[in-house]
N, CA, C and O atoms as a GROMACS GRO file, in nm:
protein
  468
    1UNK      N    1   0.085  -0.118   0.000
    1UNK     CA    2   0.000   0.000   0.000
    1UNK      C    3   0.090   0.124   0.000
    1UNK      O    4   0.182   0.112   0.081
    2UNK      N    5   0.090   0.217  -0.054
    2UNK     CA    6   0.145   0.306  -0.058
    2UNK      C    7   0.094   0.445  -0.019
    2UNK      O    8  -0.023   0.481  -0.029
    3UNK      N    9   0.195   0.519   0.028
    3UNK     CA   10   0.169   0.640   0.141
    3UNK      C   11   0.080   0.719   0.128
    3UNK      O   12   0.039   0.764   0.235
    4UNK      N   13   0.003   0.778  -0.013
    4UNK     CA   14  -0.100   0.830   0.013
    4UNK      C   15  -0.227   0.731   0.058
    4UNK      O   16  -0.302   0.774   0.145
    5UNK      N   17  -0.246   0.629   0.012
    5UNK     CA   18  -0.337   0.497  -0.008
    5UNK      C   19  -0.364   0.518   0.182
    5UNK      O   20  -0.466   0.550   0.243
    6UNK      N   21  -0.243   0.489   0.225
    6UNK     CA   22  -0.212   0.471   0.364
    6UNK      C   23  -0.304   0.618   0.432
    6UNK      O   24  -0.401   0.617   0.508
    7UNK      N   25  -0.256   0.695   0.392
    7UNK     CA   26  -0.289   0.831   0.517
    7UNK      C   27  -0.486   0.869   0.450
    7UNK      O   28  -0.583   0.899   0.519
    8UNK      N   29  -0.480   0.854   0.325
    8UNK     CA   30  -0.611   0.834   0.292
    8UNK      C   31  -0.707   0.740   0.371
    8UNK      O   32  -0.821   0.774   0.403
    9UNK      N   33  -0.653   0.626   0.398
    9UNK     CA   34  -0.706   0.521   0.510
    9UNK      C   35  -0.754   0.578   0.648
    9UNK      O   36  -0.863   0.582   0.704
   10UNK      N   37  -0.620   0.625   0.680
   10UNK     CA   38  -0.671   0.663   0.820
   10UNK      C   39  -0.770   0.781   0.824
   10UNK      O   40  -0.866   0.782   0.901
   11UNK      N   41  -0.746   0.866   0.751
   11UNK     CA   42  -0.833   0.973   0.758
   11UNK      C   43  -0.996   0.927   0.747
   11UNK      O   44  -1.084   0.952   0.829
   12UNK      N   45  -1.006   0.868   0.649
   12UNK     CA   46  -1.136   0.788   0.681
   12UNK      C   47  -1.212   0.686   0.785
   12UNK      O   48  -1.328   0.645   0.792
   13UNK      N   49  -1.076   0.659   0.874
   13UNK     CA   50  -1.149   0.563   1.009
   13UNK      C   51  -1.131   0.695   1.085
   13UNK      O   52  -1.234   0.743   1.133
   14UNK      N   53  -1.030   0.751   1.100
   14UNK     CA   54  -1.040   0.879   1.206
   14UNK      C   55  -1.184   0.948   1.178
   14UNK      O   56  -1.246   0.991   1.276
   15UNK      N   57  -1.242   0.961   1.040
   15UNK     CA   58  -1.363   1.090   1.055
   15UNK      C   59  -1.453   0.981   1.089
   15UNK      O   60  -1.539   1.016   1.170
   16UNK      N   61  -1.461   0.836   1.046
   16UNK     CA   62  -1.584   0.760   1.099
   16UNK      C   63  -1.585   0.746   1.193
   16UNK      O   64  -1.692   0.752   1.253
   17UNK      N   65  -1.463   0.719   1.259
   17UNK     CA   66  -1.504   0.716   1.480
   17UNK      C   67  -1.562   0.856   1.502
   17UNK      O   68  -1.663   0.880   1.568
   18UNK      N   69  -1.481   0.949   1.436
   18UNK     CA   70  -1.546   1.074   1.496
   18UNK      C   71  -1.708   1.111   1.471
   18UNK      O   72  -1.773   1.197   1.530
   19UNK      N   73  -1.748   1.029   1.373
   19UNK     CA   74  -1.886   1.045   1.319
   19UNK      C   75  -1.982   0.930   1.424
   19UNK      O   76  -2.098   0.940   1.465
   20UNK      N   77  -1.907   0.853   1.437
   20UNK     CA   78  -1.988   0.746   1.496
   20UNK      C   79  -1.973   0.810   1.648
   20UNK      O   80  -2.094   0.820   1.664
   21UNK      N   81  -1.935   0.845   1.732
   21UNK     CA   82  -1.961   0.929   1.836
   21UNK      C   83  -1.860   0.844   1.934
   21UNK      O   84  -1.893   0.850   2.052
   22UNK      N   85  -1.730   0.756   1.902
   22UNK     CA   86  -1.634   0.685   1.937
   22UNK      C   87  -1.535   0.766   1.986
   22UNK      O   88  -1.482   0.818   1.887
   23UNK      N   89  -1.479   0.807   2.093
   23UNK     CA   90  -1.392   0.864   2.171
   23UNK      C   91  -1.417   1.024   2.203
   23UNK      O   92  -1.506   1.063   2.279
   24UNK      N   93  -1.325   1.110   2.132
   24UNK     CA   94  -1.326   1.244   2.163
   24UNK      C   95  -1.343   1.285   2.009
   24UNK      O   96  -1.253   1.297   1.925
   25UNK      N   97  -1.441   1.297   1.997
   25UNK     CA   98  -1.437   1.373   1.848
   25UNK      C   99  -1.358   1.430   1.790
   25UNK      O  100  -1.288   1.404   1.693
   26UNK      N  101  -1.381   1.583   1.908
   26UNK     CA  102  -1.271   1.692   1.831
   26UNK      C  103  -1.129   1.661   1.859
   26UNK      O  104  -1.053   1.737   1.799
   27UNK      N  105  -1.093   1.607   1.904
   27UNK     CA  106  -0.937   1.557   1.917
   27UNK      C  107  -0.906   1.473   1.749
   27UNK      O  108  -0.817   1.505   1.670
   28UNK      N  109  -0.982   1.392   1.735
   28UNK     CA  110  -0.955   1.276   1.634
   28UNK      C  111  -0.948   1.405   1.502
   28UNK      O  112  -0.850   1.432   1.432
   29UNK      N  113  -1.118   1.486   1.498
   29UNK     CA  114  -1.065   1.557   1.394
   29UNK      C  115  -0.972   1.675   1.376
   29UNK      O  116  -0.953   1.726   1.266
   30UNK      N  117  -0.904   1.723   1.508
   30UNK     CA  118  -0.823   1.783   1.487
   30UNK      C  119  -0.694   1.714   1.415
   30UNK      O  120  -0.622   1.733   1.316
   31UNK      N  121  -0.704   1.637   1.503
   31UNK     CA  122  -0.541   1.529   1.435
   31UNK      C  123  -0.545   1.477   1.320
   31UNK      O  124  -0.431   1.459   1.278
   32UNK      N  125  -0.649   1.434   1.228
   32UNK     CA  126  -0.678   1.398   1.074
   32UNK      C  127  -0.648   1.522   0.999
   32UNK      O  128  -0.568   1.538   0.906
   33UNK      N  129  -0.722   1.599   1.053
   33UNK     CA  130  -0.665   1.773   0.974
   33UNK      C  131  -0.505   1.826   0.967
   33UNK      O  132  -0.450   1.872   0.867
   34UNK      N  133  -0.443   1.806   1.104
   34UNK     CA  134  -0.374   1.820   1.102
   34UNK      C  135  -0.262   1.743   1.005
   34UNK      O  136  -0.195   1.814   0.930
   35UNK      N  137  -0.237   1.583   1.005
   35UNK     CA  138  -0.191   1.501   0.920
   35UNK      C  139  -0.221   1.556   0.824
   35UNK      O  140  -0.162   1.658   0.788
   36UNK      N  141  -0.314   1.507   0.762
   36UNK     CA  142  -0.369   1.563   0.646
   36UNK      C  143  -0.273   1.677   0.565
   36UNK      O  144  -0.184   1.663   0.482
   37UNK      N  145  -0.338   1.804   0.633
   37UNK     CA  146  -0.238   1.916   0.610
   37UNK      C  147  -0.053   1.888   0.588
   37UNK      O  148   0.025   1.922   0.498
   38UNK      N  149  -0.046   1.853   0.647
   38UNK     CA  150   0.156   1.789   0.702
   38UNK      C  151   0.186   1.708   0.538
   38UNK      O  152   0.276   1.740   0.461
   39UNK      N  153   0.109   1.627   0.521
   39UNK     CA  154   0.102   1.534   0.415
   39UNK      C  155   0.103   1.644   0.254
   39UNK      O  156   0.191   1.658   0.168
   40UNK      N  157  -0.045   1.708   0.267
   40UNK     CA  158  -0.073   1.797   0.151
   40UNK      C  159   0.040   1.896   0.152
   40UNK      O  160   0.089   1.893   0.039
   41UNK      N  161   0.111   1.993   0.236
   41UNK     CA  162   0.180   2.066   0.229
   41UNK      C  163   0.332   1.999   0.178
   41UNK      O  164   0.403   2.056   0.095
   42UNK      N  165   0.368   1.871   0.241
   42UNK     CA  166   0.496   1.808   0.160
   42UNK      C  167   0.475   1.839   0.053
   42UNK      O  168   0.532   1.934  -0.001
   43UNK      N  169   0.332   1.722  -0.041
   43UNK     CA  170   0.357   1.662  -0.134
   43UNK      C  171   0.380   1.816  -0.245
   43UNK      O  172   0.458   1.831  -0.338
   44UNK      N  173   0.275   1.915  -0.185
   44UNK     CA  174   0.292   2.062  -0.232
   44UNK      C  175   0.465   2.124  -0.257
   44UNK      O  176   0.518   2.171  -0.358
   45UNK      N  177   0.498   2.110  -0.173
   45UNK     CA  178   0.635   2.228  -0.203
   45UNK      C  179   0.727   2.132  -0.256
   45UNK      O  180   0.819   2.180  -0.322
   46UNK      N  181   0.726   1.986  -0.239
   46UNK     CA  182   0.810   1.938  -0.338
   46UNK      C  183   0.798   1.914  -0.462
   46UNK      O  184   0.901   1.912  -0.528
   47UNK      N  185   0.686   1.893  -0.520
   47UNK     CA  186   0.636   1.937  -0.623
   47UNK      C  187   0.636   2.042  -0.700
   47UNK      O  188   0.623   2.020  -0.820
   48UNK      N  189   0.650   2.183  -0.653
   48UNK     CA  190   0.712   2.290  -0.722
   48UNK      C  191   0.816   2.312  -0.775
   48UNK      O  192   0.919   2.294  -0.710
   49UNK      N  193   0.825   2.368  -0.940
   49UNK     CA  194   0.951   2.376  -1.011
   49UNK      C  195   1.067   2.470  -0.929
   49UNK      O  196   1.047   2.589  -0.908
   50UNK      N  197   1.104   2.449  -0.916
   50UNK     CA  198   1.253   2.516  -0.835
   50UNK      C  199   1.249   2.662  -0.861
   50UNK      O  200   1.262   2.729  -0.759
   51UNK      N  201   1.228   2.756  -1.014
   51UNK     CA  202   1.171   2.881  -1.064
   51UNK      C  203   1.036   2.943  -0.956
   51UNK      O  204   1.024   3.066  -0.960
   52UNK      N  205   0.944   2.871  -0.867
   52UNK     CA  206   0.845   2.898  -0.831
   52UNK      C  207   0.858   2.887  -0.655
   52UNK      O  208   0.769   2.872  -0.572
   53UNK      N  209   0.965   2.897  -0.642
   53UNK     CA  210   1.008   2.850  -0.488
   53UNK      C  211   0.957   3.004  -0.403
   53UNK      O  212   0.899   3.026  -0.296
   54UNK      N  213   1.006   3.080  -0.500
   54UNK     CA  214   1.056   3.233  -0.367
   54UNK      C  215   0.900   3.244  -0.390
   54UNK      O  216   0.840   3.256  -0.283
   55UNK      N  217   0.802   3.244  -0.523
   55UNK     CA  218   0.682   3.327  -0.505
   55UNK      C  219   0.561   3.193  -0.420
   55UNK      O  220   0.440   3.212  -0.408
   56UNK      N  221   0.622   3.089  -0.379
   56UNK     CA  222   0.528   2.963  -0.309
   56UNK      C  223   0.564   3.073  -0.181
   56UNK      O  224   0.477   3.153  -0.147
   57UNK      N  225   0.683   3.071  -0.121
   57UNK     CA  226   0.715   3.144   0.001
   57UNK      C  227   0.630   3.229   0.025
   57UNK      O  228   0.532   3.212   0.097
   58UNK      N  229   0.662   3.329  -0.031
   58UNK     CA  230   0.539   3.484   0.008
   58UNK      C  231   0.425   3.455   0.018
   58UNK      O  232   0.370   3.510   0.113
   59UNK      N  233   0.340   3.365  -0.064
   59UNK     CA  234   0.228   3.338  -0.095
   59UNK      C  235   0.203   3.274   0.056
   59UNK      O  236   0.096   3.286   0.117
   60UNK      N  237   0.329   3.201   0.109
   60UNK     CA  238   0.298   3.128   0.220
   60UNK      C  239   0.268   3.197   0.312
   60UNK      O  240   0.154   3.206   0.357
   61UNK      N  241   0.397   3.276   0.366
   61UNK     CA  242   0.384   3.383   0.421
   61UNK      C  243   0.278   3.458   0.439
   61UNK      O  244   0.216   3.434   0.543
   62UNK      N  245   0.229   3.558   0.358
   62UNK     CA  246   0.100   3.586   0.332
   62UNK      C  247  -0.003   3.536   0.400
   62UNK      O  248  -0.056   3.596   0.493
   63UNK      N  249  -0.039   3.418   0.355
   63UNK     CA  250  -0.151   3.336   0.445
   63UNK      C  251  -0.096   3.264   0.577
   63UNK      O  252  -0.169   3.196   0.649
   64UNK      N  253   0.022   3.283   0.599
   64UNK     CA  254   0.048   3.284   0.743
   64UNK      C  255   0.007   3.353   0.853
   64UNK      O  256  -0.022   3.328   0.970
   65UNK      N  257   0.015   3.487   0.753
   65UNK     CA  258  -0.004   3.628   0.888
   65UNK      C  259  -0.165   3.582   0.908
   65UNK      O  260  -0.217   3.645   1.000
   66UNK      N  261  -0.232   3.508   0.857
   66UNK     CA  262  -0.374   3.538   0.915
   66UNK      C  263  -0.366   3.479   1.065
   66UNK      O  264  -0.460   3.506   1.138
   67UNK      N  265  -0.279   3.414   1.107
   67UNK     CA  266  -0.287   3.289   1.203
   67UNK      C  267  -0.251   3.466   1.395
   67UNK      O  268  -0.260   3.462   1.518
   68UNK      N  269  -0.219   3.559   1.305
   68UNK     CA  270  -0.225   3.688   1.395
   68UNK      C  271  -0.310   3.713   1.436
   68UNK      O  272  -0.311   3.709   1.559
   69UNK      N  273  -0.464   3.763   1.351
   69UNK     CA  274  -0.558   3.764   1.375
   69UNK      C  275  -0.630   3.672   1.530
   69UNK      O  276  -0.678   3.711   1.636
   70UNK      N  277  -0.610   3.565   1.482
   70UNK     CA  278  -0.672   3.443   1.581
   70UNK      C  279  -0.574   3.508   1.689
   70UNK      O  280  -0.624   3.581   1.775
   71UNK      N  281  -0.466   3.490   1.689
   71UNK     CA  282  -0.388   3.501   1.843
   71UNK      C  283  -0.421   3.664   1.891
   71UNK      O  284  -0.416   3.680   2.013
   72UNK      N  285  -0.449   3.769   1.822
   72UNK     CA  286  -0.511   3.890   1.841
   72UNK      C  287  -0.600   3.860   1.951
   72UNK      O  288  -0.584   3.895   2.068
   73UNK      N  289  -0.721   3.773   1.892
   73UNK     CA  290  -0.851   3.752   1.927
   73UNK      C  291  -0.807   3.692   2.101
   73UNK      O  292  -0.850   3.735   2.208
   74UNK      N  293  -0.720   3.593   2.080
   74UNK     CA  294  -0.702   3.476   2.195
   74UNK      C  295  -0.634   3.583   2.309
   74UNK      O  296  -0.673   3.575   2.426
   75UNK      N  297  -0.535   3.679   2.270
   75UNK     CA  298  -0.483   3.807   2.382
   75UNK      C  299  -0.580   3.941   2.397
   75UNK      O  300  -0.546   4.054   2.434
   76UNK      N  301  -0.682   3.903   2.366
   76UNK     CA  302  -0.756   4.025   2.419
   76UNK      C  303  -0.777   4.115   2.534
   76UNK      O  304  -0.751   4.045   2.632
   77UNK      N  305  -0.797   4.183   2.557
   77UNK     CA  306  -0.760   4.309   2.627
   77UNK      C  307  -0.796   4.292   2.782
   77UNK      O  308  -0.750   4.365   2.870
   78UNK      N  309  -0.911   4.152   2.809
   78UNK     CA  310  -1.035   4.209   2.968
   78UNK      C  311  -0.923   4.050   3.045
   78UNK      O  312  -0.901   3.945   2.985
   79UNK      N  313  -0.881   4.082   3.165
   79UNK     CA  314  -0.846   3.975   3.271
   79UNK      C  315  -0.747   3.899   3.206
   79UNK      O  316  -0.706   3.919   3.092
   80UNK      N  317  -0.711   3.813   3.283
   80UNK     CA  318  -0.582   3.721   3.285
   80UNK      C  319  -0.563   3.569   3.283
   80UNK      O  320  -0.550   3.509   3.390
   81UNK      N  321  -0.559   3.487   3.131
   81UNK     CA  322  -0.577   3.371   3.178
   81UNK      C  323  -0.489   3.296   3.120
   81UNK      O  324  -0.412   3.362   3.050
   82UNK      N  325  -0.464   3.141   3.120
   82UNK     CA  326  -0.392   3.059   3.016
   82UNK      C  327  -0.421   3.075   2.877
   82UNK      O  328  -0.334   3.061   2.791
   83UNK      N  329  -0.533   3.102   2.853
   83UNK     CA  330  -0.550   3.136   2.702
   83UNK      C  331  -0.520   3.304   2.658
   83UNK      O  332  -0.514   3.328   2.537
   84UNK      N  333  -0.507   3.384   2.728
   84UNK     CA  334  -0.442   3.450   2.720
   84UNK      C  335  -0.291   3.509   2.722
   84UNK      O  336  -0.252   3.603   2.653
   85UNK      N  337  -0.234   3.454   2.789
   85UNK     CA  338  -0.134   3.433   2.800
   85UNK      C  339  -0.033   3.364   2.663
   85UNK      O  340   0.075   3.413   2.629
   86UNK      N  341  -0.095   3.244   2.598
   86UNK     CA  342  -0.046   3.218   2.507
   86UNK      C  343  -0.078   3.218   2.386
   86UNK      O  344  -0.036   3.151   2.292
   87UNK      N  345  -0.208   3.353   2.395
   87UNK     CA  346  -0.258   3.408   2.259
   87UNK      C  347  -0.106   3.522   2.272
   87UNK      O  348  -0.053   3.589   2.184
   88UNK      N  349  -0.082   3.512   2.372
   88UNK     CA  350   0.051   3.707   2.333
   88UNK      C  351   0.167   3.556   2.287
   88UNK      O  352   0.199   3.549   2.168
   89UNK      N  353   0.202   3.486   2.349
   89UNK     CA  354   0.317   3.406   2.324
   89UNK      C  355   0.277   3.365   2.150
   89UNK      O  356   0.374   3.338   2.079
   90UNK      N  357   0.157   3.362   2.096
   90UNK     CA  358   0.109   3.330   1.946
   90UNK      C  359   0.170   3.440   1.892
   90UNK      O  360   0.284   3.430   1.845
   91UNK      N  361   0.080   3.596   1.891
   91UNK     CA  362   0.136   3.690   1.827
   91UNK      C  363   0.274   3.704   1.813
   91UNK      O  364   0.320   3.742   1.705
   92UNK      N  365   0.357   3.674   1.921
   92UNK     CA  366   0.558   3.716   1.946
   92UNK      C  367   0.562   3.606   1.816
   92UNK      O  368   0.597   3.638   1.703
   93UNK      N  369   0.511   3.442   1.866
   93UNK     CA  370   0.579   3.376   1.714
   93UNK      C  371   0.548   3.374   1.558
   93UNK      O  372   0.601   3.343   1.451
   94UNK      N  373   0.439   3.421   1.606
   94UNK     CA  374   0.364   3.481   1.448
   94UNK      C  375   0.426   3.608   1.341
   94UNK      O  376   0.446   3.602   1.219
   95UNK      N  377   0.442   3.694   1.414
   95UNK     CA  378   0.508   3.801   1.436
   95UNK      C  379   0.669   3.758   1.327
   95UNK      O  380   0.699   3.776   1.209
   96UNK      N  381   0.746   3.688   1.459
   96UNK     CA  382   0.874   3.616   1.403
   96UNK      C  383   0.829   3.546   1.258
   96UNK      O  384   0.880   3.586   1.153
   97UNK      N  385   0.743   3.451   1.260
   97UNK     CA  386   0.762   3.383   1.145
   97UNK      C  387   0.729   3.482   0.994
   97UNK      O  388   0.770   3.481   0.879
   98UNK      N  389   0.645   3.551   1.064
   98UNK     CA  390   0.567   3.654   0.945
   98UNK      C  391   0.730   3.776   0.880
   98UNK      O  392   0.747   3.792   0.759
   99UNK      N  393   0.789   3.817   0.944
   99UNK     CA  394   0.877   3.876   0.963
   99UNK      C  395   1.002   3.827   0.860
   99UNK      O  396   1.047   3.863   0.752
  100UNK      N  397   1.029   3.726   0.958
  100UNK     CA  398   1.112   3.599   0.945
  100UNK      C  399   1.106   3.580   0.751
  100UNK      O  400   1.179   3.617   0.659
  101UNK      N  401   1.008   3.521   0.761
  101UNK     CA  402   0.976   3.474   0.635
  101UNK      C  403   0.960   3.588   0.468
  101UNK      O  404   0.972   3.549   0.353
  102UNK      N  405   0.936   3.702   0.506
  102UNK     CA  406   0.987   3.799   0.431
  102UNK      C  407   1.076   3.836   0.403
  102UNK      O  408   1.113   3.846   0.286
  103UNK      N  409   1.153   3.877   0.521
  103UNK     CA  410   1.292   3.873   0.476
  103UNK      C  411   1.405   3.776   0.372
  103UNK      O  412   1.489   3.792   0.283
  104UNK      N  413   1.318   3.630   0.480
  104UNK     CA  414   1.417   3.523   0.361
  104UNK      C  415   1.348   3.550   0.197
  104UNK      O  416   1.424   3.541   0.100
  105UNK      N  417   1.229   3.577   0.181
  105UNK     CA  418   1.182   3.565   0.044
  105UNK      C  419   1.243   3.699  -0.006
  105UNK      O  420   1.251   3.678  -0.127
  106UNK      N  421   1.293   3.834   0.017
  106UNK     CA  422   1.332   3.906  -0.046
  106UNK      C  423   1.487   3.894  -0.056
  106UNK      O  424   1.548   3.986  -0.112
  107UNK      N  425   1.558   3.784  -0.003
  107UNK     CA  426   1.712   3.807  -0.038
  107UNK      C  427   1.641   3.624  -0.125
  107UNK      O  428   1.750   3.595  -0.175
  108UNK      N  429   1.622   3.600  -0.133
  108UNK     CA  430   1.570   3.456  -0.260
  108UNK      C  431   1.558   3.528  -0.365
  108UNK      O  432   1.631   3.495  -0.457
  109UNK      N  433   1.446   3.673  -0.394
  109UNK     CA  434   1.407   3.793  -0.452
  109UNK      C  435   1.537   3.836  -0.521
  109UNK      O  436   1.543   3.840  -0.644
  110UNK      N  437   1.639   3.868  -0.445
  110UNK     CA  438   1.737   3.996  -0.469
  110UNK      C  439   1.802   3.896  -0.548
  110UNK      O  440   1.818   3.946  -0.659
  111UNK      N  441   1.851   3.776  -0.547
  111UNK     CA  442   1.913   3.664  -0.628
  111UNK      C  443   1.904   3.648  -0.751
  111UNK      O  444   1.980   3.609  -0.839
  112UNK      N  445   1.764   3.695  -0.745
  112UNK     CA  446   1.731   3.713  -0.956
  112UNK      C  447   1.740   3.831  -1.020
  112UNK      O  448   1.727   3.829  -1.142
  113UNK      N  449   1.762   3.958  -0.951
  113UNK     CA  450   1.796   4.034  -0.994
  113UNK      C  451   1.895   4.068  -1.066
  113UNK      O  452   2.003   4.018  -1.037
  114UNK      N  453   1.887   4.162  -1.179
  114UNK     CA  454   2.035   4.156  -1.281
  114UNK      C  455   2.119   4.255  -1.186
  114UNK      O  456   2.065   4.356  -1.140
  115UNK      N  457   2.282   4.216  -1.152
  115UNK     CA  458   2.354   4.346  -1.086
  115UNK      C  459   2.397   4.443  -1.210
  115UNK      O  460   2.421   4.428  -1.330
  116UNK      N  461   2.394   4.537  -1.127
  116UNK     CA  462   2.494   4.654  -1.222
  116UNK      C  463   2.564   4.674  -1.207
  116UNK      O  464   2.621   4.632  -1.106
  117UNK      N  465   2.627   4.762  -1.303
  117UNK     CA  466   2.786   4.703  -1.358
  117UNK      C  467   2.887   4.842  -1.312
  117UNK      O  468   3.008   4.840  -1.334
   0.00000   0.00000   0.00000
């Protein structure tokens, strides 16, 4: 059987326990999503022609920063709690990666540029 065959499998007993009302639902479908995703995103960026690398990045990037928003929401402004607390610890790494990840895509960027002479 081979690896998609395989993770295709599970994803389908994971959503049927979760459908059939067998353990913790939202745990099972968090973790199918999650796989899932891990799986789709490999088979994604290795699959891209090597020419299409820096503009997959930004694009990534890009739809990274939304993941700010949510941790925005999770550090909101009223009292003090664990979910607060690591909605601000979200934004600091969000922040970094969002950051982070621009930078590397504009020196990938500056690489194709013609120098002058």
């Amino acid at each position: 059987m081979d690896i998609e065959a395989h993770v295709s499998s599970m994803a389908h007993s994971g959503l049927d326990a979760a459908a059939a009302g067998h353990g913790d639902g939202f745990f099972i479908t968090a973790l199918t999503v999650l796989v899932l995703a891990c799986f789709v995103g490999y088979y994604v960026v290795w699959s891209v022609t090597p020419a299409l690398h820096s503009p997959l990045m930004a694009v990534t990037n890009a739809i990274s920063s939304v993941i700010i928003v949510g941790a925005l929401i999770a550090a909101g402004p009223e009292g003090m709690s664990f979910a607060k607390v690591m909605g601000f610890f979200a934004v600091i790494l969000a922040s970094i990666n969002i950051f982070g990840g621009f930078i590397v895509t504009q020196r990938m960027l500056s690489m194709f540029k013609k120098k002058q002479r």
